[in-house]
TIDREN-31623 format. One record per residue (C-alpha): y, x, z; residue number from 1; chain. Coordinates in nm, 3 decimals, padded with zeros to 5 digits. Each point is the difference from the previous one (the first is absolute). Layout:
BEGIN
[[Y,X,Z],NUM,A];
...
This chain:
BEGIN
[[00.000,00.000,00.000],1,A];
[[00.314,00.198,-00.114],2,A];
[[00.344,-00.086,00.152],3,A];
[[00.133,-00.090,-00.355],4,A];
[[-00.239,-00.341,-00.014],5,A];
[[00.086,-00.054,00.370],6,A];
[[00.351,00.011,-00.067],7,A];
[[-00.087,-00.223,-00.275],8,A];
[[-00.178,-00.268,00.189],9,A];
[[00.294,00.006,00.311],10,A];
[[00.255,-00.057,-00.308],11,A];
[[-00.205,-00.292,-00.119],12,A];
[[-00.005,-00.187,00.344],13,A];
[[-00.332,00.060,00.123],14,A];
[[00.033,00.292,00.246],15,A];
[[-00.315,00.101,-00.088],16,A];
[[-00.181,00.329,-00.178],17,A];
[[-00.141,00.038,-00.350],18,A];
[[00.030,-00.401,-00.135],19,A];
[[-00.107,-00.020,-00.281],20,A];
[[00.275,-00.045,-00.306],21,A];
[[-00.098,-00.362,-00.043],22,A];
[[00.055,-00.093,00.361],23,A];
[[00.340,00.216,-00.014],24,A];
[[00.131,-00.265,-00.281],25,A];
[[-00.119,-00.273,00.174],26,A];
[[00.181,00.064,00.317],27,A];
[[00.302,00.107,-00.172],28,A];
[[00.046,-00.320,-00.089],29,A];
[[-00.004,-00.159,00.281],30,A];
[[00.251,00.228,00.171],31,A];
[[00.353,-00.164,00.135],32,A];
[[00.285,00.207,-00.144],33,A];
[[00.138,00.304,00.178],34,A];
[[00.353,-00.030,00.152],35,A];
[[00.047,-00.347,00.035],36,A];
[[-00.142,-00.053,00.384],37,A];
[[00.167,-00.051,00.287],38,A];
[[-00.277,00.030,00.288],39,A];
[[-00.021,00.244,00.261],40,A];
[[-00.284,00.179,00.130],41,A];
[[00.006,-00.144,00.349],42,A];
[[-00.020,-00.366,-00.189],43,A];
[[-00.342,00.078,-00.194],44,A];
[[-00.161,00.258,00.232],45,A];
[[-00.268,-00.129,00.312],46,A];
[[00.137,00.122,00.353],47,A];
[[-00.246,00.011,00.270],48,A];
[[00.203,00.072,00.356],49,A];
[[-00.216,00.205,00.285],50,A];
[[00.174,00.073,00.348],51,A];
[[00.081,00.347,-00.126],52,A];
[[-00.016,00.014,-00.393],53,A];
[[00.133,-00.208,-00.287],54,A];
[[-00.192,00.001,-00.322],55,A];
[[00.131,-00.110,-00.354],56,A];
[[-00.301,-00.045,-00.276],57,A];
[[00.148,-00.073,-00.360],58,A];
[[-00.192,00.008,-00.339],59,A];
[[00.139,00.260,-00.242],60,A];
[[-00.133,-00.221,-00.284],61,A];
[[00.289,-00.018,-00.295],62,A];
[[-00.032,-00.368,-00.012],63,A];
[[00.123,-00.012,00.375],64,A];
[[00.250,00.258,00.033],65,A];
[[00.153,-00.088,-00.336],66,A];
[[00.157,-00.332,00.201],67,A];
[[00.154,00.251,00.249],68,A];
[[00.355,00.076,-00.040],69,A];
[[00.077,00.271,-00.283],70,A];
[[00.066,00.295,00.267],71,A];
[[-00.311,-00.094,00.192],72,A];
[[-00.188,-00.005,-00.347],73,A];
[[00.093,00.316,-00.129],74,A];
[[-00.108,00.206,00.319],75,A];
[[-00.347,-00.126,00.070],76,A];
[[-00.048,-00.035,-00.364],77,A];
[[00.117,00.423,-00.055],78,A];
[[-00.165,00.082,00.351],79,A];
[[-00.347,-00.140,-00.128],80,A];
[[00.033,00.201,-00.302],81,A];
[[00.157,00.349,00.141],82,A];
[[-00.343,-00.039,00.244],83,A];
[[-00.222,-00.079,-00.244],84,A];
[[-00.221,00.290,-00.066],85,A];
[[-00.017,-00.051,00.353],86,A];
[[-00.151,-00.321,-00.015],87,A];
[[-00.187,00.053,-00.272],88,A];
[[-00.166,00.314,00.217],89,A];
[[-00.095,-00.209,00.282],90,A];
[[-00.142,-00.261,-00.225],91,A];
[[-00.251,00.237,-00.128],92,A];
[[-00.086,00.090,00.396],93,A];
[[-00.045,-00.333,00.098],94,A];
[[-00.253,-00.011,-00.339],95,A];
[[00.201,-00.299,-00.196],96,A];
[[00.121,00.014,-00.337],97,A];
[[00.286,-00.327,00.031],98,A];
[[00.156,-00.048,00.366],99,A];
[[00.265,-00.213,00.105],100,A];
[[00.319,00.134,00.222],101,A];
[[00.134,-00.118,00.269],102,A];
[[00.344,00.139,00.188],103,A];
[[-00.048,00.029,00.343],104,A];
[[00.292,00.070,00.291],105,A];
[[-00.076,00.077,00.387],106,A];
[[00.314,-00.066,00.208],107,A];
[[00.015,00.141,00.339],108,A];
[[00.122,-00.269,00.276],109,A];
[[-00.036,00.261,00.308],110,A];
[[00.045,00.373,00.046],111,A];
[[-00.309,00.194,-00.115],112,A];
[[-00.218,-00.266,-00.161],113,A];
[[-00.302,00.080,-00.116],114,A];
[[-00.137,-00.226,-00.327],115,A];
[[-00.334,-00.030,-00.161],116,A];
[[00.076,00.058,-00.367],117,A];
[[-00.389,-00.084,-00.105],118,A];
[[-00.014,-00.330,00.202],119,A];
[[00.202,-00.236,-00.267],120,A];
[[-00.261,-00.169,-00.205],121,A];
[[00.066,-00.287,-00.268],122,A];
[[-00.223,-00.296,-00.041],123,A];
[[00.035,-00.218,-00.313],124,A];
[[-00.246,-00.185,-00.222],125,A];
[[-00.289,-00.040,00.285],126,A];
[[00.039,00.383,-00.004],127,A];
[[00.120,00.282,00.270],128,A];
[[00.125,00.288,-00.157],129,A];
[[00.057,00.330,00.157],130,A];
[[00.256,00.269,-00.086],131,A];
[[-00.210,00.274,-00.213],132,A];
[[00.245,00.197,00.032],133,A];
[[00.380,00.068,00.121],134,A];
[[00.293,00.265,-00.171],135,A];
[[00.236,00.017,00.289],136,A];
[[00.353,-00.035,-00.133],137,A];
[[00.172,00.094,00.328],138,A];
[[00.002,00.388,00.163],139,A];
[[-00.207,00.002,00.303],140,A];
[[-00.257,-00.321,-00.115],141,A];
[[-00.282,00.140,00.115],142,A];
[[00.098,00.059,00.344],143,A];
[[00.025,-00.392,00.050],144,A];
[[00.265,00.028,00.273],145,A];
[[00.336,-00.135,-00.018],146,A];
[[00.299,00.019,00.210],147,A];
[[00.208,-00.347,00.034],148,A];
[[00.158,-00.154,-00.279],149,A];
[[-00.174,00.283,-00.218],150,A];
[[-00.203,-00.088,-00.295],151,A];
[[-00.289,00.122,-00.226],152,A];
[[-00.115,-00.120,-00.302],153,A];
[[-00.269,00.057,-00.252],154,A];
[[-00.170,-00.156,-00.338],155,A];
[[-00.327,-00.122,00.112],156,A];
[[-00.294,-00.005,-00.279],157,A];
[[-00.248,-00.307,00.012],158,A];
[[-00.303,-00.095,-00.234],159,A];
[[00.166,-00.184,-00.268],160,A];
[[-00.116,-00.399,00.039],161,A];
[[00.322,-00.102,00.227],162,A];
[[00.161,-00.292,-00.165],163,A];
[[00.357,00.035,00.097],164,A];
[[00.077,-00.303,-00.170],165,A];
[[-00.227,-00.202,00.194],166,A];
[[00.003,-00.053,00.410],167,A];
[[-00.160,00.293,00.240],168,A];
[[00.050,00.153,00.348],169,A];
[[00.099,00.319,00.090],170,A];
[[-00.155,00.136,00.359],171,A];
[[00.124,00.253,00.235],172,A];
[[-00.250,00.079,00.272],173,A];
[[-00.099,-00.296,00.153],174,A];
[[00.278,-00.207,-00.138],175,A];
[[00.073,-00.192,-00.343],176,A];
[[00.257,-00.148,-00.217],177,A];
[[-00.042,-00.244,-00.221],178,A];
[[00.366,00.008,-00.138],179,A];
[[-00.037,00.098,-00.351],180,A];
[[-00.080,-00.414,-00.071],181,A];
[[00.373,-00.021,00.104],182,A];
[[00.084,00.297,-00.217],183,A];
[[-00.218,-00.136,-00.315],184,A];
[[00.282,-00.341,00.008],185,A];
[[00.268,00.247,00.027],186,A];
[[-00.096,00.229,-00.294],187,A];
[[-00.080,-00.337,-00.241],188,A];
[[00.338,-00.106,00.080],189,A];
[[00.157,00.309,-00.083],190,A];
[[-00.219,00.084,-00.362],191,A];
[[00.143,-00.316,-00.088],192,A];
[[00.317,00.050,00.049],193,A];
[[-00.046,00.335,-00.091],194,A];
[[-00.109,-00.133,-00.367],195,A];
[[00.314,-00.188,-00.017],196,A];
[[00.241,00.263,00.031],197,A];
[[-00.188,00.206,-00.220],198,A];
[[00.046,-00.268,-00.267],199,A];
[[00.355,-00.054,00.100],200,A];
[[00.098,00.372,-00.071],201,A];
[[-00.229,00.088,-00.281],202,A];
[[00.230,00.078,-00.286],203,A];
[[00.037,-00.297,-00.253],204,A];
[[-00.104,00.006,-00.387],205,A];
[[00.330,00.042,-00.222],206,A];
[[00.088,-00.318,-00.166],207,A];
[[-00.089,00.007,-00.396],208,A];
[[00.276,00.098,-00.258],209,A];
């Protein structure tokens, strides 16, 4: 799996490795129009809230963060990329050819808080899936201790098969979220609207002479 087709594949929408070409036009077409959202992250992402550690779980899929605001876009859209040989090196650890990324941010809520970076699991489609690997996007990651209000973050690889357009829970430990249903009615409102201002700025055909 070279970096090229992974690049590729992330472009399309898929955030997976090595699709094959047919797939990559098929999901192109489905893809919302850059630069026309107006999300934020902390709207789309599932926060689960311990005594001493916040965690934020977003999908970097393209046909999620495509409804964030442009800004927000551009630098999870670039970060994926700049990381992906990366990713696609971890993919090949964890033995998987097409994997599915996830954004993941530990805030600390107390002085020298200690997180468990390989405890956040996703269950979707009758399915748990468990990271297969991490790239730690943050200096210090794999020390999993934070001071207060610090933060790490890092793009979590899963086995691809996560519907991020349909429902699923994201677990922490002992505790789980089911707020990506309330995300899913966000993110249909916004590709609509999306759509529509795509229309309403794509340039118009020159009258006939």
């Amino acid at each position: 799996m070279r970096c090229s087709r992974f690049w590729t594949s992330l472009l399309a929408g898929a955030a997976v490795a090595a699709a094959p070409a047919a797939a990559v036009r098929a999901q192109q077409g489905d893809l919302p129009p850059a630069g026309h959202g107006t999300l934020r992250q902390d709207q789309v992402g599932v926060r689960i809230v311990t005594p001493t550690t916040a965690v934020r779980v977003m999908p970097l899929d393209e046909r999620v963060i495509r409804l964030l605001a442009p800004d927000a876009y551009r630098s999870l859209h670039e970060l994926a990329l700049s990381r992906a040989s990366d990713i696609a090196q971890a993919a090949r650890s964890g033995g998987q050819d097409s994997v599915a990324l996830f954004m993941v941010t530990f805030f600390g809520l107390l002085p020298q808080t200690q997180f468990s970076p390989d405890q956040v699991y996703v269950t979707g489609q009758s399915r748990e899936f468990r990271p297969i690997g991490i790239v730690p996007l943050t200096p210090g990651f794999a020390e999993a201790r934070l001071d207060q209000r610090q933060q790490a973050a890092a793009i979590y690889l899963f086995e691809s098969g996560i519907d991020v357009l349909r429902p699923f829970a994201v677990s922490y430990g002992v505790q789980a979220s089911e707020q990506w249903n309330q995300s899913l009615r966000l993110l249909d409102a916004e590709r609509a609207r999306v759509w529509s201002r795509a229309r309403q700025t794509a340039p118009q055909p020159s009258p006939p002479e």
